[in-house]
N, C-alpha and C positions, 0 to 999 in steps of 0.2 A: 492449541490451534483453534481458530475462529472462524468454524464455516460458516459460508452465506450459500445457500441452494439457491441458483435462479430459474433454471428450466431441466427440463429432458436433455440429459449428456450435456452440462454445463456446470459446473460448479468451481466458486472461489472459496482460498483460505488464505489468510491470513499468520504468519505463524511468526510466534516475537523475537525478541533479539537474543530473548533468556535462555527461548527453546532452541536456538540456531545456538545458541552457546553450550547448553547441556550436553548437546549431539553434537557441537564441535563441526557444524556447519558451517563451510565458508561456499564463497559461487564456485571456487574453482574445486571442491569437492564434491559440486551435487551428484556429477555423474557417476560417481563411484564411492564403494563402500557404504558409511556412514548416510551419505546422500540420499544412496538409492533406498538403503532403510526406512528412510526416512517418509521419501516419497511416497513407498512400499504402503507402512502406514497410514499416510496420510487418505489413497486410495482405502485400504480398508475400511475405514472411518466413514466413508464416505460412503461404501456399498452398503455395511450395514446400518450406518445411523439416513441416509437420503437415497438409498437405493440406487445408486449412480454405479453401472458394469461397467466394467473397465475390460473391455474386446476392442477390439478392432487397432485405430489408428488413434490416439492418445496425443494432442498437442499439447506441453504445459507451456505457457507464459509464465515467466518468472522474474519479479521484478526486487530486487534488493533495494535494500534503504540502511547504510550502514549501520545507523545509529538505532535503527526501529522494529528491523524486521525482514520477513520477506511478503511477498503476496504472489499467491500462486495462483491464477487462471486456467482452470483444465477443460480444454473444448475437445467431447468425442464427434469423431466423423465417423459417418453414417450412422443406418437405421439400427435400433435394438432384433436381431435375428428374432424368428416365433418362437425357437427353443433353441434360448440360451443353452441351457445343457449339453445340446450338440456341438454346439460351436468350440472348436478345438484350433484353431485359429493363435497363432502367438499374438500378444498385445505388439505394436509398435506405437513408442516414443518417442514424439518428437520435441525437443525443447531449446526453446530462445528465453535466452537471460541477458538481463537489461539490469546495471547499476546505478543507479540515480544518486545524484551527488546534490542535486540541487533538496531543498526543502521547501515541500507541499502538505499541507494540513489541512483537512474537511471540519471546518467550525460548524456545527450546528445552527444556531441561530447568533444574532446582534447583541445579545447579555454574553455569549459566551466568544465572540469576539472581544467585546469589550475589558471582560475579566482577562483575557487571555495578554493582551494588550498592556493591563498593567503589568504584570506578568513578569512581561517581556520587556520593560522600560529602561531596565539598568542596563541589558545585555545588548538591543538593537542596534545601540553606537559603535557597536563591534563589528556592526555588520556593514557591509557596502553599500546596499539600496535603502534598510530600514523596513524592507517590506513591501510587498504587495500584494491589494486586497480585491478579491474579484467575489462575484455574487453570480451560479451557475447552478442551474437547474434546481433553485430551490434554497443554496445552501452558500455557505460564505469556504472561503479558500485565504488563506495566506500564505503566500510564497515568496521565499527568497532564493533568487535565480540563480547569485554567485556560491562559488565553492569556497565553503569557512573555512576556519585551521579546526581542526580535530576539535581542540575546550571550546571554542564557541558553538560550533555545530550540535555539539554536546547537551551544554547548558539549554539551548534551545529548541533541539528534539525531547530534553527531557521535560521542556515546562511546558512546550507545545501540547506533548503526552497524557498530561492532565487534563488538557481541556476538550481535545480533540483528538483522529486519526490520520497517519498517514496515509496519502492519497495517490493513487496510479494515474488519474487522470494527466492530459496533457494539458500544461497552464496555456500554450499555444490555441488548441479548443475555446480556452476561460476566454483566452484578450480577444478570440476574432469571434467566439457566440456569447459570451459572458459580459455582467456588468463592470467595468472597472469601477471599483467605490475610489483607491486611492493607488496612483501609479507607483509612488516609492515614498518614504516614510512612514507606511502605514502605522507599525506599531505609536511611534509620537504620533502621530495624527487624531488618532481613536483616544488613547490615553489622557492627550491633550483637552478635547474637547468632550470626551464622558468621562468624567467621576465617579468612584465606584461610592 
């Protein structure tokens, strides 16, 4: 698991496809058994490595990516009580799960576009758009919108994997605040015109 702390009762993780397979994770298991372990730990992790309590009302956001992972967003409501220790309070879970079929990857900078690009050059004819490449808050995305067959989606989540992370954000956010560099072809596009 691959946490990121952002604030006071906030915290995302990250957990891969390896560890949803180890534990025998699927979405329709989170809420029981295996799942809840899971989650279980995942909370522990959190309290003692980011100090994050887990009282009160507990939202997780859960978003699947078949090929890649999951990513979990856990927002606590309300305040940290003055002594926790008193607080006897059962925790409540709330949780929304969201499977994304589509593929979105957070590229770093334009060398690793580029690399990524070649990459992907044998595989994107497989695909329907070829790509699209937007540049948001700093960072580059490429997304392919349509639903692959399983070995394409595959090859693709796994060469994407090298260079970059999957991403939660909404591409809808990217087109209407984000740069579009290329609306479809992008992998030929980049490939075509940088040379590695």
């Amino acid at each position: 698991m691959k946490f990121e702390h952002f604030q006071e009762g906030h915290i995302r993780v990250f957990v891969s496809r390896h560890e949803l397979s180890a534990h025998d994770i699927r979405p329709e298991t989170l809420a029981v058994g295996k799942g809840q372990t899971l989650l279980r730990t995942l909370l522990e992790e959190a309290e003692m490595n980011y100090g994050f309590a887990a009282f009160g009302t507990l939202n997780f956001f859960i978003t699947f990516f078949p090929n890649d992972g999951m990513l979990v967003d856990v927002r606590r409501e309300g305040e940290l009580p003055e002594d926790l220790m008193q607080e006897t309070d059962q925790v409540e879970i709330r949780m929304t799960v969201d499977i994304v079929h589509h593929v979105l990857y957070h590229l770093g900078d334009l060398e690793t576009v580029i690399g990524a690009s070649h990459a992907l050059a044998g595989v994107s004819e497989r695909t329907e758009t070829g790509g699209t490449l937007y540049h948001y808050e700093g960072a580059y995305y490429l997304y392919f919108q349509e639903r692959m067959n399983t070995g394409t989606e595959t090859v693709v989540t796994t060469i994407l994997s090298e260079y970059g992370d999957p991403s939660a954000k909404s591409p809808l956010v990217m087109a209407e605040y984000g740069k579009t560099i290329c609306e479809a072809d992008a992998v030929r596009t980049m490939s075509d015109n940088f040379p590695v």
